[in-house]
C-alpha positions in Angstrom: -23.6 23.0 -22.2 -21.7 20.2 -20.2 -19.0 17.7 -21.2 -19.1 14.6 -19.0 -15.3 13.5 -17.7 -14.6 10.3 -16.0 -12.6 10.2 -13.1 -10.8 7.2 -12.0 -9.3 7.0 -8.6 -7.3 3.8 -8.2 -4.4 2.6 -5.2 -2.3 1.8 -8.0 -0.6 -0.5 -6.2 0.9 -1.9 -8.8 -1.1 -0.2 -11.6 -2.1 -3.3 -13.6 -3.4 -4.3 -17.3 -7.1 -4.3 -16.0 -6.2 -0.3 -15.1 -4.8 0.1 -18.2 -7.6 -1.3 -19.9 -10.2 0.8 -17.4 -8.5 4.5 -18.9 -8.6 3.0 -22.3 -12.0 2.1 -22.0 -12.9 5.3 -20.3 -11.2 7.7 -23.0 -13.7 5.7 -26.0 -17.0 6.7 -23.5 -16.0 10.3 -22.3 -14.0 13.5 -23.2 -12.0 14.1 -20.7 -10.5 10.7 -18.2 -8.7 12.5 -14.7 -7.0 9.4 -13.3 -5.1 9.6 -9.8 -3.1 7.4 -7.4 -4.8 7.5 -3.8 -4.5 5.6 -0.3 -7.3 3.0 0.6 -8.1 3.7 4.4 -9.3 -0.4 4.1 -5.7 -1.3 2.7 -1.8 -1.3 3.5 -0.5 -0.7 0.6 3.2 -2.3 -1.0 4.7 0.9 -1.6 4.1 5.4 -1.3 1.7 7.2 -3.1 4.3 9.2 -4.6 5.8 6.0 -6.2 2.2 4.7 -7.0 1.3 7.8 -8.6 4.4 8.1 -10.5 4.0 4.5 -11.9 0.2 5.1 -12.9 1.6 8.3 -14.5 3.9 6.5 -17.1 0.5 4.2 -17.8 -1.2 7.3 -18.5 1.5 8.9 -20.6 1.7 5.7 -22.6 -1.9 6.0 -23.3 -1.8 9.9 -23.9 0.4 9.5 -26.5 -2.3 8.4 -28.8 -4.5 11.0 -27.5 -5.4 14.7 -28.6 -4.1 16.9 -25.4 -5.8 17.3 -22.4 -8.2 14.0 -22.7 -6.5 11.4 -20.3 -4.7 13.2 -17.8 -3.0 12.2 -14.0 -4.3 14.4 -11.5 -2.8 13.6 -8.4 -4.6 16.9 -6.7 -8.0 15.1 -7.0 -6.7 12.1 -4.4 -8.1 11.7 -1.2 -8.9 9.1 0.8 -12.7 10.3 0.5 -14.6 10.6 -2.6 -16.5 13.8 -1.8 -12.8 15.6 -1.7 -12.1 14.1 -4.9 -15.3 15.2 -6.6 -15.8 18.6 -5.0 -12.0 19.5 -6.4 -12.4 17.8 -10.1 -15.8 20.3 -9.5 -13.7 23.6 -8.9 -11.2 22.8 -11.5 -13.9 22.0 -14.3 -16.7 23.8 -13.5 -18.5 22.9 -16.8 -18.2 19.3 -17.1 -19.9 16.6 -15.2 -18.5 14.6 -13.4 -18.1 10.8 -13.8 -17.1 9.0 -10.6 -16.6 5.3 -12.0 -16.4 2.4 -9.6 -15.5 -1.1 -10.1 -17.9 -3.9 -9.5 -15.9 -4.7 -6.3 -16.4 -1.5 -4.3 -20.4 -1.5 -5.3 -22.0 -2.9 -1.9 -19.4 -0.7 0.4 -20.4 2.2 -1.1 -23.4 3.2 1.3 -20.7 2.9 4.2 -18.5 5.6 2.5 -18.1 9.1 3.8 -21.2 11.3 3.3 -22.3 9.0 0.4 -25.5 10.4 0.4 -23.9 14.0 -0.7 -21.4 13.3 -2.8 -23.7 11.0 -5.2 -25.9 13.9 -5.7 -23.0 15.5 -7.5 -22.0 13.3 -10.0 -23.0 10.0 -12.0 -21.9 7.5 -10.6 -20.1 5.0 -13.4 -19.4 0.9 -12.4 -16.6 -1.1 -14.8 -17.3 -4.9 -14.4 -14.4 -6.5 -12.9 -14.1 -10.4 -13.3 -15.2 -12.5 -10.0 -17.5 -9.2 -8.7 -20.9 -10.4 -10.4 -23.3 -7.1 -10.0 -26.2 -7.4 -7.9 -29.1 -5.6 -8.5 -30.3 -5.2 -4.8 -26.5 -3.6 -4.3 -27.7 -1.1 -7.3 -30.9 -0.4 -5.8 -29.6 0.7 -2.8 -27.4 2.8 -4.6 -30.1 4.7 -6.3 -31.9 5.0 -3.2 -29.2 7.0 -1.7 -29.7 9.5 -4.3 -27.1 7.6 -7.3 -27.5 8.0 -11.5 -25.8 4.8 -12.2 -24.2 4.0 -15.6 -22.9 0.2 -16.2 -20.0 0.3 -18.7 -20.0 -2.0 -21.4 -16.2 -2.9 -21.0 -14.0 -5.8 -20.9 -11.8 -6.0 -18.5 -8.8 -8.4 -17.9 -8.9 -10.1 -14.4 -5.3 -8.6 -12.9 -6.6 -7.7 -9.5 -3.4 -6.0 -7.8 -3.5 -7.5 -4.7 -2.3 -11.2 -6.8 0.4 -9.2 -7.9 1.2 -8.4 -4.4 1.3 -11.9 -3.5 2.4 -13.6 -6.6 4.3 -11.0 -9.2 3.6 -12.3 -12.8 5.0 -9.6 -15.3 1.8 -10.6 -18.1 -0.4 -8.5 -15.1 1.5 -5.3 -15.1 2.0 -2.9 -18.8 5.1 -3.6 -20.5 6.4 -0.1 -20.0 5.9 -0.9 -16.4 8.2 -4.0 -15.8 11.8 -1.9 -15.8 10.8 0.5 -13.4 9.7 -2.1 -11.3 12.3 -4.3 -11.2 15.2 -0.7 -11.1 13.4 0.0 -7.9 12.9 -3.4 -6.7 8.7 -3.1 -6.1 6.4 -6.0 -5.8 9.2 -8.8 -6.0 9.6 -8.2 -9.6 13.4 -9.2 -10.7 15.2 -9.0 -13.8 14.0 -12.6 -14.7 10.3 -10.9 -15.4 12.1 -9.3 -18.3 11.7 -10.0 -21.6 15.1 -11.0 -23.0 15.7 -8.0 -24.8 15.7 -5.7 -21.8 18.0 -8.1 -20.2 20.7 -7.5 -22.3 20.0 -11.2 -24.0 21.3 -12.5 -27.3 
């Protein structure tokens, strides 16, 4: 018998509330959440995965913490650029559970362009998370299921917190908490000590 597990590939770049929110979400559906940190070939990105994966890791350890072991866990050996990599590897290192490949609303209609797309959805369901401003469109899900996909619409709620805003305009209430020292320490996204709250500053 199978166990479905989510996994979440994300640029992390910054790893925002709305992600936060997407594992928490995930970990209430499914029994095991992989998340990673991966490049976008569509996107430059603000800073190296290595910095984007360690910064989604302390998300995930935040969340773990309230977790049995094992359940939400970073897996930085499923990224790729290509989902079929990512799948066919979460396939080899859990051979009995199904995988999940969830999807924001966003990414929905550039699917059919992605590598091998009609392969890969064969292997797995393929999971959306509504993201605020990305209405779904049924012809986009039709297509979808053309090619070959077993689609699953999450009933989530997701904060809008889209990380390219950050990028352009940092605002510390669209980041986690345990986030904002890290960021401002290694000087990422134009966060400054100012985003701090007062009693990380050293404030009276």
């Amino acid at each position: 018998m199978t166990s479905a597990m989510a996994l979440f590939g994300t640029s992390a770049d910054p790893p925002t509330v709305g992600h936060q929110a997407v594992l928490a979400g995930l970990l209430q559906l499914y029994p095991r959440v992989c998340t990673w940190a991966s490049d976008n070939p569509f996107k430059e990105h603000g800073a190296p995965l290595e910095v984007r994966a360690a910064l989604l890791g302390a998300v995930v350890e935040s969340l773990a913490a309230h977790q049995e072991p094992h359940r939400l866990q970073l897996r930085q050996d499923l990224s790729s650029r290509r989902a079929i990599d990512s799948i066919s590897a979460a396939q080899r290192l859990f051979p009995q559970e199904e995988p999940v490949f969830v999807v924001g609303t966003d990414l929905v209609e550039q699917i059919p362009r992605w590598y091998a797309v009609g392969e890969w959805l064969g292997q797995c369901r393929l999971a959306v998370v509504p993201r605020q401003g990305w209405p779904l469109a049924a012809d986009a899900l039709d297509r979808l299921r053309t090619l070959g996909a077993s689609i699953e619409e999450l009933p989530l709620e997701i904060p809008a917190s889209a990380s390219s805003i950050i990028r352009r305009h940092p605002n510390p209430e669209l980041v986690p908490a345990t986030l904002l020292p890290e960021l401002v320490a290694q000087n990422l996204y134009g966060f400054t000590s100012d985003d701090l709250p007062p009693a990380l500053c050293g404030s009276p």
